[in-house]
N, C-alpha and C positions, 0 to 999 in steps of 0.2 A: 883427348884433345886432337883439334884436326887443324892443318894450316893450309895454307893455299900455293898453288905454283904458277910461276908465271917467267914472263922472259922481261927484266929488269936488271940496273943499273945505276950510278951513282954519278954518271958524267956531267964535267964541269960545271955542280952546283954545290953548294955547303956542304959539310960531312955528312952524314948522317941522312940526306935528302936524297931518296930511291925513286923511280919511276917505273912504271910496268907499265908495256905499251902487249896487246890479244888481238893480231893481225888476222886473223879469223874470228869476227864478232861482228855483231848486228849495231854494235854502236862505232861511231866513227872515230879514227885515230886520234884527227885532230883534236875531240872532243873529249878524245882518254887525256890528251896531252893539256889543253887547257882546264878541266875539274882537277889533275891532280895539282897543277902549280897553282889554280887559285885557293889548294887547302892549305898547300905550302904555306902561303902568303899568311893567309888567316890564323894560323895553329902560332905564325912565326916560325917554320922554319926555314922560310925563307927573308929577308929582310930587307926594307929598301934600301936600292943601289945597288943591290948583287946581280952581278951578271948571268942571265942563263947561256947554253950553249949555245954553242953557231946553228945555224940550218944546216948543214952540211956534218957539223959533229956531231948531231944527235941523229940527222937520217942515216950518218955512216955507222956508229956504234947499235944502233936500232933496226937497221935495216928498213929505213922508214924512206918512203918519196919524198925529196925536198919541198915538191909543193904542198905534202900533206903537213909538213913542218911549219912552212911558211903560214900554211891557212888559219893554224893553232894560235902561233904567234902573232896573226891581224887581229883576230878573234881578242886577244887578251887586251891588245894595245886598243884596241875600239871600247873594250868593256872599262877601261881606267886601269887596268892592274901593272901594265908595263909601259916603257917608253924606248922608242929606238933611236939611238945616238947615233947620228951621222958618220960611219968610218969605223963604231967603235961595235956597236951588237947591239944585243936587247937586254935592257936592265929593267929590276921591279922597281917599280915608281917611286920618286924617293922623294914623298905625301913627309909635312912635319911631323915625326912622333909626337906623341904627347908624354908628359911625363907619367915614369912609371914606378918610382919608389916612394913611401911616404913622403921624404923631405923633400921630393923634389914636385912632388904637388902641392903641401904646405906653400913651397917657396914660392911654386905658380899665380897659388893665389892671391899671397901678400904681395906677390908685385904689381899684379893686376889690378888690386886691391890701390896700392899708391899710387901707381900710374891713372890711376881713374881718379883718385883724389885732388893729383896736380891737377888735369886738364878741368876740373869743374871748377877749382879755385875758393871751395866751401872751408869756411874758419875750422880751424881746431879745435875750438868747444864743439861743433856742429859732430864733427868727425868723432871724436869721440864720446860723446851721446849715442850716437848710432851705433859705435863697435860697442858700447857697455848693454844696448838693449838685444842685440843680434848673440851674445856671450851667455846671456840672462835667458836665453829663449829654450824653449823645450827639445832638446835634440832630436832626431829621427828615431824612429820607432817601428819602421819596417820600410821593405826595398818593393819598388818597382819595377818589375822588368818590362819596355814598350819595345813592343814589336807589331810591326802589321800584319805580321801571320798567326792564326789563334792555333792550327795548331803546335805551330812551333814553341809559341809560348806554352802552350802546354809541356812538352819536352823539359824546356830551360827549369821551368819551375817546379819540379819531380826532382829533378839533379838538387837546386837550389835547396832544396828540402834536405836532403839527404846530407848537406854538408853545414849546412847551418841551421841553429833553432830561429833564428832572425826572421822573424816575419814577411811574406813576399807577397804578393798580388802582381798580376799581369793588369796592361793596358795597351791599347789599340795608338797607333798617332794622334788620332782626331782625338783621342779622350783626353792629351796634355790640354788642350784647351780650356778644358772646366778645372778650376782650380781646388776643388776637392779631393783629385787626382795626385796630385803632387805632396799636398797638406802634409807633412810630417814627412815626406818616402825620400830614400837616396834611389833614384833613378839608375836602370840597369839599360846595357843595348848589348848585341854581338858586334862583333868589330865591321860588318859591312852594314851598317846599319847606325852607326858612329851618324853621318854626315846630317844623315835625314832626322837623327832623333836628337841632335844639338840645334837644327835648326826650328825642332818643335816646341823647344823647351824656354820659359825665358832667359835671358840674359846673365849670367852668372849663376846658374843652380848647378850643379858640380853633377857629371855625368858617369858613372865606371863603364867604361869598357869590357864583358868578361874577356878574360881569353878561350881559346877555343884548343881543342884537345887535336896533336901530332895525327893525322890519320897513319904518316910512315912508323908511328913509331908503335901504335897498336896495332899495326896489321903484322909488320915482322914477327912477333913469335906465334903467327899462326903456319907459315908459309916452309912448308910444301903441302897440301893439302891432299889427303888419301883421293885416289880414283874411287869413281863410282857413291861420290858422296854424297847427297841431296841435303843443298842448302837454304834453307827458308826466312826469306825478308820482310819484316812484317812490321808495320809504322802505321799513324795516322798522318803522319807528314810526306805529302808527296815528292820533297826534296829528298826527304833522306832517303827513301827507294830508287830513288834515280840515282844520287850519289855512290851507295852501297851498290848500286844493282854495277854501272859504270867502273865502280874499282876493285869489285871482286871481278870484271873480266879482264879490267887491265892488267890484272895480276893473275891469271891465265886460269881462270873456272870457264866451262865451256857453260852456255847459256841455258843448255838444257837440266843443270845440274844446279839452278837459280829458280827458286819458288818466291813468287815475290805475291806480296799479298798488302792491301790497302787494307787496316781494320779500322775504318769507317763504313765500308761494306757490308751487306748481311751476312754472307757467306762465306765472311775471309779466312774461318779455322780449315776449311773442305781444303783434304791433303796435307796439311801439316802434319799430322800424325804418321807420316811414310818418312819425313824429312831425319837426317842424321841431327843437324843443330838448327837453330831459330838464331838471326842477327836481329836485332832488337831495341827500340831508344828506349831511354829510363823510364818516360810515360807507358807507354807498351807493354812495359816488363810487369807493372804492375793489376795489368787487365787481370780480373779473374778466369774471365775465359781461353785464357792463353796455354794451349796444352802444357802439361809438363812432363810427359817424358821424354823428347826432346832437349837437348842441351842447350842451354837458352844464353846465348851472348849477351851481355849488353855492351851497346858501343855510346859511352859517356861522349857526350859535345865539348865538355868544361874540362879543359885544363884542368890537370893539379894543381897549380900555382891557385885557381881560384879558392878553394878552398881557405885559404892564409888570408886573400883578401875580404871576403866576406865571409865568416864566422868571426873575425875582429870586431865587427859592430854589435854582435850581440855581447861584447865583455865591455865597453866602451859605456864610462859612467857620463861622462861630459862632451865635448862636442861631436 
């Protein structure tokens, strides 16, 4: 087992929410500082309305330039993820949750559900014709995940597999449009991608959100990481290279000891076989041309919690 070393910290954010800033790296501070809080944000462990630190308490505990702090924090507040209160600091945006336990999506619906009812003003016979044919209908029979990145949807749907028999297929944005698409699927998205794939879909079709997996909380028991260890990043998703590549240095791997490799490539195995471990999404892992004697990580995107929510559909006889 090998883990990583870096110069990191817990200041003035939720428990458990670490930061590692590699003052010596080829990628920039500010840009260590905003990928790690926009994973926060996504994983949940950061949540709206919580304050981040001051510009001044993180440059002082970090050793960081104010202005490289500030630049982080424009960056975030430009990209949507923060908002700065006048007198008070910088908080995560505090966007309406949606609901997040059975009852309280049940509930979502039927209110929605009546609330639409008033406002049309349609008879009670009508109304309930409608709920008895919609009750009467074939339930869903496999999920959807839309996303506009194919190979990320590749990724998702390797995971999706793995935790449930529930049948999935991927779909592009533009493909919600053909209604063959949708035809029987509960619709999937990752949480930054919530906005764009509600507004693809029509009007009341019920969306899940996955949640997305703690990076602080899978990276801790790898960290201190042995000197002189070569570590091998290997994705067909050029986010996750950048992501991985970014926070194995924020958390103190010097760049040289980072083999990163795109397997969309011809070439992508050349050097792998030198490397101590391979970091790896679910799709990847399963290449066969993936050397193996290397110790092969994989770093799951999906929450735990998803699992609970989706492997329930495939036991689910009625709606």
């Amino acid at each position: 087992m090998f883990a990583l070393r870096g110069l990191s910290g817990t200041i003035g954010v939720r428990p458990g929410v670490r930061l590692w800033f590699a003052h010596s790296s080829e990628v920039p501070i500010y840009r260590q500082l905003v990928t790690q809080v926009v994973l926060a944000i996504l994983c949940g462990d950061l949540k709206p309305g919580d304050r981040l630190p001051s510009t001044r308490e993180l440059a002082r505990r970090f050793a960081l330039h104010p202005n490289t702090v500030s630049a982080g924090y424009r960056q975030l507040e430009r990209e949507g993820w923060t908002e700065r209160r006048r007198g008070s600091g910088v908080y995560v945006r505090a966007n309406a949750e949606p609901p997040s336990t059975p009852e309280q999506i049940l509930d979502h619906h039927i209110a929605g559900f009546f609330r639409a009812v008033r406002e049309l003003g349609l008879p009670a016979a009508d109304v309930r014709a409608r709920v008895a044919q919609w009750l009467t209908a074939p339930p869903p029979d496999h999920f959807v995940l839309i996303d506009p990145d194919a190979e990320l949807r590749q990724i998702l749907l390797a995971e999706i597999g793995q935790i449930t028999s529930f049948p999935a297929v991927g779909a592009s944005i533009a493909e919600c449009a053909v209604p063959e698409t949708l035809a029987g699927a509960v619709p999937l998205c990752r949480p930054s991608k919530t906005k764009l794939v509600r507004a693809a879909l029509p009007v009341g079709v019920e969306l899940i959100t996955l949640p997305i997996r703690s990076p602080n909380a899978w990276l801790n028991p790898w960290l201190p990481a042995p000197a002189a260890s070569l570590i091998g990043i290997v994705s067909h998703w050029p986010e996750f290279l950048t992501t991985a590549h970014t926070m194995l240095i924020a958390a103190g791997l010097s760049p040289e000891v980072l083999v990163l490799r795109d397997a969309r490539e011809a070439r992508w195995r050349h050097g792998l076989e030198q490397v101590t471990a391979i970091l790896c999404d679910a799709f990847t892992a399963r290449l066969p041309k993936l050397p193996a004697k290397p110790h092969i990580i994989v770093f799951p995107l999906l929450a735990e919690t998803a699992r609970a929510e989706l492997d329930g559909y495939g036991r689910h006889d009625g709606l």
